[in-house]
Every structure is written in structure tokens, then in C-alpha cells.
C-alpha positions in Angstrom: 109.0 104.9 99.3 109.4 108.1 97.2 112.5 108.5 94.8 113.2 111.5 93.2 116.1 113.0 91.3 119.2 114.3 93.8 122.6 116.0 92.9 124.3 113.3 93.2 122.0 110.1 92.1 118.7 109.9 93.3 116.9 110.6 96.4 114.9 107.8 98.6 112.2 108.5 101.1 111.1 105.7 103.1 108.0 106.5 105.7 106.1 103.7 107.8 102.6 103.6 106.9 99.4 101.5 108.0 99.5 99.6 111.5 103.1 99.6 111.2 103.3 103.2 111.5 100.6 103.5 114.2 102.8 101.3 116.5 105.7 103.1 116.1 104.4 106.8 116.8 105.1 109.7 114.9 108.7 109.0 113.1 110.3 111.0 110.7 110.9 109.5 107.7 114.6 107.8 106.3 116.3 109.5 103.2 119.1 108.0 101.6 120.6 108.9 98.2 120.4 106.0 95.9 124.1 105.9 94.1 124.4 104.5 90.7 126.2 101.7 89.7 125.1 100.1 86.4 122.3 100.4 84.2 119.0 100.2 86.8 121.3 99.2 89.9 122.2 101.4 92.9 123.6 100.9 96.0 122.4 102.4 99.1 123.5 103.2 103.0 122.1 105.3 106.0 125.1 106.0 107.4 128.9 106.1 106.2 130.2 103.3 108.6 127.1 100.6 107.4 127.3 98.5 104.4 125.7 99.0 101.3 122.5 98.0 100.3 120.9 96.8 96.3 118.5 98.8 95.3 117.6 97.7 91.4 114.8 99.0 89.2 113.3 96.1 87.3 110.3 95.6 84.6 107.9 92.5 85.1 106.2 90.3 82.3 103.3 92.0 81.3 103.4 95.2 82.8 104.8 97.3 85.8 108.3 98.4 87.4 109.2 98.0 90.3 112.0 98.6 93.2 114.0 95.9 94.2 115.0 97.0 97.9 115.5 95.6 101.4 114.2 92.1 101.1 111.2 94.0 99.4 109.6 94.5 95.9 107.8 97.9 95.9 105.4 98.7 92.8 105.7 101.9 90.9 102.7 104.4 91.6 103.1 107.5 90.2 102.5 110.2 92.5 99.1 111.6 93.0 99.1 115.5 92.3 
């Protein structure tokens, strides 16, 4: 996952990597625009006419933020240059 700063909230990249990815061929990758609605919580959707999604940024004891988001708890790395 990549999120980055959109017009309207912020942008999320999702891409399969690993075995996953293998299996699955070459996909392109999902982008959804995280919108805001309080504080470190956004809601997210694919497509107008599916639900939305919680997204939420959190801090942990001792170190390290991560992303909240479909069933999953993603790490932050920053981006390698």
C-alpha cells in the first residue's frame, strides 16, 4: 500500500506482491481516495454503488504507525528514494 496526498483526501495504492502476486498474473494495481472523517479516520470505496470501508491511521506502544485497513494492519515504511 502507498498513500499519498490527493485533491480531495488522500490517495491509496494497493498492489499484490510476493506469491500472492505471482498467482494472480500481472494485475494493475487498486487506487482509491481515502476520504476524511475525523482526526486519523477515513473511509474508503472502489466503486460508487459499494459500501464504505475504515481506513484509520494509529500509533503503537513504543514505536511505529500504522494503517488500520481491510481486516489488515499495514506498517509505515517510508518510501525508498
Amino acid at each position: 500500500m502507498t498513500v499519498e496526498p490527493a485533491d480531495d483526501g488522500l490517495q491509496l495504492t494497493m498492489r499484490s506482491t510476493g506469491a500472492l502476486a505471482a498467482s494472480m498474473g500481472d494485475q494493475e494495481p487498486t487506487r482509491v481516495t481515502m476520504r476524511r472523517v475525523e482526526g486519523d479516520t477515513f473511509v474508503v470505496r472502489e466503486k460508487p454503488d459499494e459500501p464504505w470501508t475504515s481506513a484509520v491511521f494509529y500509533d503503537v506502544p513504543g514505536g511505529g504507525r500504522y494503517l488500520h485497513f481491510g481486516v489488515r494492519a499495514t506498517p509505515r515504511v517510508e518510501a525508498s528514494s
